[in-house]
Backbone atoms as SQL, in Angstrom:
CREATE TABLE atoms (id INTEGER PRIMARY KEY, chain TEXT, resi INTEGER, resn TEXT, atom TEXT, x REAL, y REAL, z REAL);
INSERT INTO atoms VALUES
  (1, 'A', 1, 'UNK', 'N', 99.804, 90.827, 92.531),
  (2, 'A', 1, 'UNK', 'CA', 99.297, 90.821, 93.896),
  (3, 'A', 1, 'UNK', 'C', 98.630, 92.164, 94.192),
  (4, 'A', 2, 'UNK', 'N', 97.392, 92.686, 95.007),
  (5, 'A', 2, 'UNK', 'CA', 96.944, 93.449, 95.523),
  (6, 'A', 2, 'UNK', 'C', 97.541, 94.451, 96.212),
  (7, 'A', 3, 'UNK', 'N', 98.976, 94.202, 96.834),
  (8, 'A', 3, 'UNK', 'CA', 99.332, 95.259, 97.619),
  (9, 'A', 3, 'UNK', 'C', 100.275, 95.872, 96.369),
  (10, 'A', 4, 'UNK', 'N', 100.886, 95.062, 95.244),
  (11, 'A', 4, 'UNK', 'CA', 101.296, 96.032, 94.021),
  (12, 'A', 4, 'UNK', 'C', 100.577, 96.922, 93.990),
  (13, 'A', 5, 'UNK', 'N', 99.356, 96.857, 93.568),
  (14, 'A', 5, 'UNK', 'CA', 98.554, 97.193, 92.854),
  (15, 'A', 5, 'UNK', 'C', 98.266, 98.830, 93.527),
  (16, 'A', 6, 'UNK', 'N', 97.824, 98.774, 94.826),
  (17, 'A', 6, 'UNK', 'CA', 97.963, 99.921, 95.921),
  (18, 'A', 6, 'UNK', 'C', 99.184, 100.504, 95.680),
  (19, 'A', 7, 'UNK', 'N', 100.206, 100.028, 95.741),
  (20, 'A', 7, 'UNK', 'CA', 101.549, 100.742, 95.817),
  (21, 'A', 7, 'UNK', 'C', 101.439, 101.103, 94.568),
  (22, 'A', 8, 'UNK', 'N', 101.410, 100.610, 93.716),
  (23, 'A', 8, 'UNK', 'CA', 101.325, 101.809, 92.150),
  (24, 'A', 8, 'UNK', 'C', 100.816, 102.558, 92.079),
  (25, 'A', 9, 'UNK', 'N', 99.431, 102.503, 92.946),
  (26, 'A', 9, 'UNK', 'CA', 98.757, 103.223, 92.741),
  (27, 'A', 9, 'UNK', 'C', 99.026, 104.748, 93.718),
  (28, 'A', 10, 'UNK', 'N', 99.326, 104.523, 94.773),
  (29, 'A', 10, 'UNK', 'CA', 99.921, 105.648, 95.315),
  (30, 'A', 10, 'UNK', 'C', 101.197, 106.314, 94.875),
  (31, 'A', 11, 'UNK', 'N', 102.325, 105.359, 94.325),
  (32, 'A', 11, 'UNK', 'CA', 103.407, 105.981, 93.112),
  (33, 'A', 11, 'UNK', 'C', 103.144, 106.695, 92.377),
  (34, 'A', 12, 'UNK', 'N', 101.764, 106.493, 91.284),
  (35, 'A', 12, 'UNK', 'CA', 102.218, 107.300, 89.550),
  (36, 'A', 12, 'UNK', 'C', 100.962, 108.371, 90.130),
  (37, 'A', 13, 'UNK', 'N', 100.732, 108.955, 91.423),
  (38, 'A', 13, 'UNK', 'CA', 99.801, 110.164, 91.378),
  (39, 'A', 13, 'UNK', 'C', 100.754, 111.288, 92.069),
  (40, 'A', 14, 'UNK', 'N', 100.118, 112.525, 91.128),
  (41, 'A', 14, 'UNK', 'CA', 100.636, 113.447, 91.976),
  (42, 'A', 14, 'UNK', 'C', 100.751, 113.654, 93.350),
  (43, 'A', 15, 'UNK', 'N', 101.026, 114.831, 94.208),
  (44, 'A', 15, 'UNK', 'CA', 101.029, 115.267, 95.523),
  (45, 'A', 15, 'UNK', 'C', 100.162, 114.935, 96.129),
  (46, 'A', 16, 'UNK', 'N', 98.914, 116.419, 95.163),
  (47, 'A', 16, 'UNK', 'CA', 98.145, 116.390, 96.077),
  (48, 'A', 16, 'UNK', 'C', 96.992, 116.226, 94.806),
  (49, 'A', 17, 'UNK', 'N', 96.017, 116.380, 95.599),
  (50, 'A', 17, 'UNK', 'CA', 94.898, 116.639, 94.333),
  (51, 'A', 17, 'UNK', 'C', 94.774, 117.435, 93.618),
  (52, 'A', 18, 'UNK', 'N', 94.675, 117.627, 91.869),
  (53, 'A', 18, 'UNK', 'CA', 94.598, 118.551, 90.803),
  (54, 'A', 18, 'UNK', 'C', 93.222, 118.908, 90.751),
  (55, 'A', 19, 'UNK', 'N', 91.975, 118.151, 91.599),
  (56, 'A', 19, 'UNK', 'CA', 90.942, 118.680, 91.329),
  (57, 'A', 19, 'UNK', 'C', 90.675, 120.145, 92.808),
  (58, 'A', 20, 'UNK', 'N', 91.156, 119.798, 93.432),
  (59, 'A', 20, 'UNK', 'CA', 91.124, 120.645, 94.887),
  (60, 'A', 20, 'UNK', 'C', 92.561, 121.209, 94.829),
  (61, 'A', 21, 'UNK', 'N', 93.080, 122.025, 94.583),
  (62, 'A', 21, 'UNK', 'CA', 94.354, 122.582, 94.802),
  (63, 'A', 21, 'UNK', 'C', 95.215, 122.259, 95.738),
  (64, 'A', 22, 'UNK', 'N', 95.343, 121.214, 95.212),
  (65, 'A', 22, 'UNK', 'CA', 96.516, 119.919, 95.473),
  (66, 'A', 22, 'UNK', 'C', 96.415, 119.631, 97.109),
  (67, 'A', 23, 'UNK', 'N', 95.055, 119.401, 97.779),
  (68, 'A', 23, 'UNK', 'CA', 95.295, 118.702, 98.670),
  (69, 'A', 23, 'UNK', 'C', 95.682, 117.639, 99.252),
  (70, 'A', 24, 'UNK', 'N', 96.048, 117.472, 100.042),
  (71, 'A', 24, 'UNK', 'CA', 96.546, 116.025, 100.535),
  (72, 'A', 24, 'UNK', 'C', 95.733, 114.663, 100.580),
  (73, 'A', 25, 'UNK', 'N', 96.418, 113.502, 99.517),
  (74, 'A', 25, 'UNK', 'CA', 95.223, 112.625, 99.719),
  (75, 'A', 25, 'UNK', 'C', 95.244, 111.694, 101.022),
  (76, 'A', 26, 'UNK', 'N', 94.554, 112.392, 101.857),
  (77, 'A', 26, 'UNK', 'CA', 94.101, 111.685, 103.453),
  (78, 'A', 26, 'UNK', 'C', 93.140, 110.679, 103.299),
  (79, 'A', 27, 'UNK', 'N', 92.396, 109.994, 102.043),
  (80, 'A', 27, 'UNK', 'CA', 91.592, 109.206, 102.001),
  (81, 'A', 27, 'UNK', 'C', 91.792, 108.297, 101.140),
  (82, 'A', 28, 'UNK', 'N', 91.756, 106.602, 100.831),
  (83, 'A', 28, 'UNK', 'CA', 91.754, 105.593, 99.881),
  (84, 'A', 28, 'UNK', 'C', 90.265, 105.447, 99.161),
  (85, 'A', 29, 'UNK', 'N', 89.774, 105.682, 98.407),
  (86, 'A', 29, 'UNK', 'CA', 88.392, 104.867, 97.626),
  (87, 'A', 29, 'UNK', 'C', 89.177, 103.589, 97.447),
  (88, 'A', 30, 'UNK', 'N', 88.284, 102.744, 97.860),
  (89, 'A', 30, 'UNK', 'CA', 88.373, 101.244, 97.480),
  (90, 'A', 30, 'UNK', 'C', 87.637, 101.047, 96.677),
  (91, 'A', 31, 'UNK', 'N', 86.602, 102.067, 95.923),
  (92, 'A', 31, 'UNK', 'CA', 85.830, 101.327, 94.924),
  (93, 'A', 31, 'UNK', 'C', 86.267, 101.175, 93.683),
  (94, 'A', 32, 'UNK', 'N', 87.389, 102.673, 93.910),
  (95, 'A', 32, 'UNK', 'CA', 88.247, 103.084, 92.394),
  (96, 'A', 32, 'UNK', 'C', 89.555, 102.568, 92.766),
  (97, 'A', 33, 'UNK', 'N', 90.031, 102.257, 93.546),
  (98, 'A', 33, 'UNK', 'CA', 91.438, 102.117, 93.788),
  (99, 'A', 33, 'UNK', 'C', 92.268, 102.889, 93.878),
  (100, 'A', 34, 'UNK', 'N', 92.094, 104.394, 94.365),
  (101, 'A', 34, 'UNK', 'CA', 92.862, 105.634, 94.257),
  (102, 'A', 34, 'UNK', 'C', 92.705, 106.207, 95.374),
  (103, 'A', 35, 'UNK', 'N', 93.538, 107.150, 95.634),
  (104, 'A', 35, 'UNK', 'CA', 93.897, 108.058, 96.806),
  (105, 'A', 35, 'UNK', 'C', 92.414, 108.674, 96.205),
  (106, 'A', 36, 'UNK', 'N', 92.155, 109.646, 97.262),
  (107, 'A', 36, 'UNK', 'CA', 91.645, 111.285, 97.180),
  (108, 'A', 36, 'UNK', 'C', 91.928, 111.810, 98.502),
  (109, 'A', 37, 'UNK', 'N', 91.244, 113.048, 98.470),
  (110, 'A', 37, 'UNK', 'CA', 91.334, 114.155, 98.972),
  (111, 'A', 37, 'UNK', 'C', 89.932, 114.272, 99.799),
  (112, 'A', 38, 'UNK', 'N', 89.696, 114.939, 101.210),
  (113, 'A', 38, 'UNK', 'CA', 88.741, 114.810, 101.592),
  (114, 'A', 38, 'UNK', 'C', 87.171, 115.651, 101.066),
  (115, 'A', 39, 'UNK', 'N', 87.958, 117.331, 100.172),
  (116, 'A', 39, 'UNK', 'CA', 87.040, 117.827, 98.911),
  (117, 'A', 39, 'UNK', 'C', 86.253, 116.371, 98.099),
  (118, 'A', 40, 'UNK', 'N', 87.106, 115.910, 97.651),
  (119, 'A', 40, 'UNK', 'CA', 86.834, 114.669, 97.110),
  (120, 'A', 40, 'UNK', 'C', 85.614, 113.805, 97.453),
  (121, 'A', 41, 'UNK', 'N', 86.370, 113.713, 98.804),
  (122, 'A', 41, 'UNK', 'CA', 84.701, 112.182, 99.415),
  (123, 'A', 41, 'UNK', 'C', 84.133, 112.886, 99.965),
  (124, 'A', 42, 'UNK', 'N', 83.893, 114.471, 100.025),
  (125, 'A', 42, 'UNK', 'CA', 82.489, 115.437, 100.598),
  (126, 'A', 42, 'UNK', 'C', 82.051, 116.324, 99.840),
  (127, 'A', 43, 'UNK', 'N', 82.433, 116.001, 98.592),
  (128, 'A', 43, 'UNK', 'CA', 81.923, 117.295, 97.348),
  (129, 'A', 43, 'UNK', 'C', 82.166, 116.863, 96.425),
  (130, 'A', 44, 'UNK', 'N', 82.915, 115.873, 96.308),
  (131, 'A', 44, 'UNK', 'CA', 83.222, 115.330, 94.775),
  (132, 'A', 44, 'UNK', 'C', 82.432, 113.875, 94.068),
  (133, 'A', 45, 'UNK', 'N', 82.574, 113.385, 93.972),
  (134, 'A', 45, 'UNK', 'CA', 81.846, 112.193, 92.795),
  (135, 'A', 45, 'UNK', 'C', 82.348, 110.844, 93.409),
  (136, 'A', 46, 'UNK', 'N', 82.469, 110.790, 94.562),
  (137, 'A', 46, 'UNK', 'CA', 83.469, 109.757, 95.855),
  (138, 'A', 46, 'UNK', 'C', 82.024, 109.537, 96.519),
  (139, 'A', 47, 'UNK', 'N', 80.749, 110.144, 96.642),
  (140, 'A', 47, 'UNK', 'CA', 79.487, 109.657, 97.544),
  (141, 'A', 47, 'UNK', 'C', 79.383, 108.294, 96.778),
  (142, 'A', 48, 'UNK', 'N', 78.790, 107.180, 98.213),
  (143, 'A', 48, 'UNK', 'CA', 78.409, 106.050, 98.143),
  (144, 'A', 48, 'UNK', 'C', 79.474, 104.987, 97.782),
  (145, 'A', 49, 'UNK', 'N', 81.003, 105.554, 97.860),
  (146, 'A', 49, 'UNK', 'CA', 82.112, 104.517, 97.536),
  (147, 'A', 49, 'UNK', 'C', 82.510, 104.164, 98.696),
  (148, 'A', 50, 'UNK', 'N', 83.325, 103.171, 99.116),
  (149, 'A', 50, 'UNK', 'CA', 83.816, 103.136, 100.000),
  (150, 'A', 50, 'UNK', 'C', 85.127, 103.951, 100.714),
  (151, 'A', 51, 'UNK', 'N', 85.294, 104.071, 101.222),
  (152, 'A', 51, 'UNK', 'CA', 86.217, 105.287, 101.979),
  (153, 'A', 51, 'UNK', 'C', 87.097, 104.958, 103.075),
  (154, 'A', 52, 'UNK', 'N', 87.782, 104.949, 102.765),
  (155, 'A', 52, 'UNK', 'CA', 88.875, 104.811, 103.954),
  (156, 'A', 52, 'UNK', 'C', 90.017, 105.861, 104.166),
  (157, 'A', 53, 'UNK', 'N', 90.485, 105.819, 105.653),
  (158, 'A', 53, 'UNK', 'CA', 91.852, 106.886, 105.745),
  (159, 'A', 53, 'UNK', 'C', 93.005, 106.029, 105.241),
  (160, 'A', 54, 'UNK', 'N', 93.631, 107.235, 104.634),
  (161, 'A', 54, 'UNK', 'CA', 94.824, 106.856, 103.677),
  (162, 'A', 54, 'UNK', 'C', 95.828, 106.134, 104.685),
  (163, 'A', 55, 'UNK', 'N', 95.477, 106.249, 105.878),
  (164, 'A', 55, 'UNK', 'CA', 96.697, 105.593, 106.945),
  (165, 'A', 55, 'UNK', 'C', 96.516, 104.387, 107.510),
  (166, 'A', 56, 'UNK', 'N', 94.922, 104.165, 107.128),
  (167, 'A', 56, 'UNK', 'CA', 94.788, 102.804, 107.225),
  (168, 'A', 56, 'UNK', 'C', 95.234, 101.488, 105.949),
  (169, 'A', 57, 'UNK', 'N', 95.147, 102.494, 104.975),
  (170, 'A', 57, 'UNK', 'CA', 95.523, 101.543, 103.564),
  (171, 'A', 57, 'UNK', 'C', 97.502, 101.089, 103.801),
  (172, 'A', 58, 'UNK', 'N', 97.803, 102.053, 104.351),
  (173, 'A', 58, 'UNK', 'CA', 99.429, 102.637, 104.423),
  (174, 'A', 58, 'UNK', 'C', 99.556, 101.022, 105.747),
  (175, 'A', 59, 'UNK', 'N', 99.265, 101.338, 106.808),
  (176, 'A', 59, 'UNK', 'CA', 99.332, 100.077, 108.136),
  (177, 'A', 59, 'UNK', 'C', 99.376, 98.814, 107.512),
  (178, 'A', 60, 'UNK', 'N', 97.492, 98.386, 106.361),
  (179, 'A', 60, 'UNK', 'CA', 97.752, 96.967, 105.977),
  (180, 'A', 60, 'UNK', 'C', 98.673, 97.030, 105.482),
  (181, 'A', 61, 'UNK', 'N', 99.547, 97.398, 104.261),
  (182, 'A', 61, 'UNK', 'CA', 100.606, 97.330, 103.100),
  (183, 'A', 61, 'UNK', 'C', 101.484, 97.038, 104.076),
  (184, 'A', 62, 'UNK', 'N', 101.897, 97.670, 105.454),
  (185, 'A', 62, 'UNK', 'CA', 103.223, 97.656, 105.934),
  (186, 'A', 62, 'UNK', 'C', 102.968, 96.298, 106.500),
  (187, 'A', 63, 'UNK', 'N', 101.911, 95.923, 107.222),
  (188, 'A', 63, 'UNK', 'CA', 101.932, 94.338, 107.781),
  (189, 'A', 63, 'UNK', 'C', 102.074, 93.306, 106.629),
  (190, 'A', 64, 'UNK', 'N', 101.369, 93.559, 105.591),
  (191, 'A', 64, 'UNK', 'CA', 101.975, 92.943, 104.319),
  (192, 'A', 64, 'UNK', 'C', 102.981, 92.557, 103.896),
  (193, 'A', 65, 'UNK', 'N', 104.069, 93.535, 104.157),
  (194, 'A', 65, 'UNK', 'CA', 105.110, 93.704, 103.108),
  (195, 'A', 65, 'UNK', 'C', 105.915, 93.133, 104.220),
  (196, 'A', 66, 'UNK', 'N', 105.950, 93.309, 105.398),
  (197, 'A', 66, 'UNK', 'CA', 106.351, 92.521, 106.458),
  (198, 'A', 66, 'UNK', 'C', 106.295, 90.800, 107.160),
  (199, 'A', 67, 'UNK', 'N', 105.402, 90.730, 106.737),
  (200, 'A', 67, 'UNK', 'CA', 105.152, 89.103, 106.742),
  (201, 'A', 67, 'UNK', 'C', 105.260, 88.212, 105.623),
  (202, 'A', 68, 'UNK', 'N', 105.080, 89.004, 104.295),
  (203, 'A', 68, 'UNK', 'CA', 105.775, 88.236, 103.372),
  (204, 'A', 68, 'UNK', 'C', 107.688, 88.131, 103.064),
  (205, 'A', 69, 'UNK', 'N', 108.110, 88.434, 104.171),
  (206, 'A', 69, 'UNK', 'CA', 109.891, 88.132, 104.454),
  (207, 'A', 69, 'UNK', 'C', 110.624, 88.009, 103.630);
């Protein structure tokens, strides 16, 4: 299922980011399926992906994980 898939994916990563000195990943790429960092989607190799705040990825999962009972 898809919301595994997110949840692993926020599990097996570090803190913060190893490319930006470990900032906080405040952002989801949906194109890659990974957290980043906002260095990331304004300086990094994240232009033209899709982008989302990490707290919006965090909300669907919880209505998710909630309605499937």
């Amino acid at each position: 299922m898809r919301v595994e898939i997110i949840l692993s994916t926020f599990s097996d990563v570090t803190p913060g980011c190893l490319k930006h000195d470990n900032r906080p990943f405040d952002y989801y790429d949906k194109t890659t399926s990974q957290p980043v960092c906002s260095h990331c989607v304004i300086i990094g190799d994240r232009q033209g992906h899709e982008i989302v705040p990490s707290s919006d990825v965090v909300s669907v999962l919880y209505q998710v994980s909630n309605s499937s009972g």
